[in-house]
C-alpha positions in Angstrom: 0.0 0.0 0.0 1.3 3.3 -0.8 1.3 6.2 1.1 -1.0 8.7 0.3 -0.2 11.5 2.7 0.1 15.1 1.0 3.3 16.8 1.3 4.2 20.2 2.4 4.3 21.4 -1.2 1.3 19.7 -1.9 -0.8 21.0 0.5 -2.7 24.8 0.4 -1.6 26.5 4.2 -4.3 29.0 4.3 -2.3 32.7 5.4 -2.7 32.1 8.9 -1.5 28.9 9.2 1.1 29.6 6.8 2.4 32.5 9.2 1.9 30.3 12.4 4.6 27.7 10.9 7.0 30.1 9.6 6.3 32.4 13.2 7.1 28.3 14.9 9.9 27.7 12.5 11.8 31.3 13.4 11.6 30.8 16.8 12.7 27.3 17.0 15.5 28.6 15.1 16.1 30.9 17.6 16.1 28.4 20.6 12.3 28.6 21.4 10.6 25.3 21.1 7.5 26.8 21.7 5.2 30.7 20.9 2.3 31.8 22.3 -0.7 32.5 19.7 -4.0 34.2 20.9 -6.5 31.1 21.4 -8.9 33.3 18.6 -6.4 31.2 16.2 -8.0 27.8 17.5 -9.2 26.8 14.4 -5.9 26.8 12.4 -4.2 25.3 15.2 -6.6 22.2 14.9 -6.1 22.1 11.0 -2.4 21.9 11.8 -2.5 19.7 14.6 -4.7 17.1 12.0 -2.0 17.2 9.7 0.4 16.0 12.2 2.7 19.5 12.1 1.7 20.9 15.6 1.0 20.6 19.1 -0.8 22.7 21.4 -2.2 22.9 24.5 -3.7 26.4 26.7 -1.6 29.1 27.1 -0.7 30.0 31.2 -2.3 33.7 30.1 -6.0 34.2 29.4 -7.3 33.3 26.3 -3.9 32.3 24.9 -2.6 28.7 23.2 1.0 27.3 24.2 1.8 25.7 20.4 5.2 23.8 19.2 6.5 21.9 16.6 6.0 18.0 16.3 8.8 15.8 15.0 7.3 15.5 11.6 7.0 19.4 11.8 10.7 19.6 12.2 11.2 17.3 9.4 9.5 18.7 7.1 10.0 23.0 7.5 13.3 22.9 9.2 16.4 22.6 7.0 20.2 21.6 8.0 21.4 23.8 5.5 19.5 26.9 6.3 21.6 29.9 6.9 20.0 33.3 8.3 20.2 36.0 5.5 22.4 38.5 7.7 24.8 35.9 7.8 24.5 35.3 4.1 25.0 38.7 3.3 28.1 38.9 5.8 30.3 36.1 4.1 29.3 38.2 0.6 30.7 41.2 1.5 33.5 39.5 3.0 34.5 37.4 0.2 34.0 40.7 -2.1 
């Protein structure tokens, strides 16, 4: 049986949840494994959380939702061979 599962490039992120993964994916990049989102956002959360991307839970503050990345989530946004574009810029005015 083969597997059927749409990916990334397949599937239609709808703005929101486009900017929720690429708001999840900075700050992982950063050190954060987790953001805060406004709980208003509920609905993309459970879109992302079906397609197996995020996790969430309630925020500590009112009316807030504690969301991270899953493994697969990783897998699939984060890159090894991603380099912040201030560093890309350094090493091109350095090697200029």
């Amino acid at each position: 049986m083969t597997d059927t599962t749409p990916t990334p490039t397949e599937i239609v992120f709808s703005p929101t949840q486009d900017l929720i993964l690429e708001v999840l994916i900075a700050r992982y990049r950063l050190g954060e494994n987790c953001w805060t989102f406004n709980s208003n956002l509920t609905k993309q959360m459970l879109a992302l959380e079906d397609l197996g991307y995020v996790t969430w839970k309630s925020g500590i503050i009112y009316k807030t939702v504690l969301v991270w990345l899953t493994d697969k989530g990783k897998k699939e946004f984060l890159s090894n061979t991603y380099e912040a574009p201030i560093l890309k810029n350094y090493k091109k005015k350095k090697n200029k």
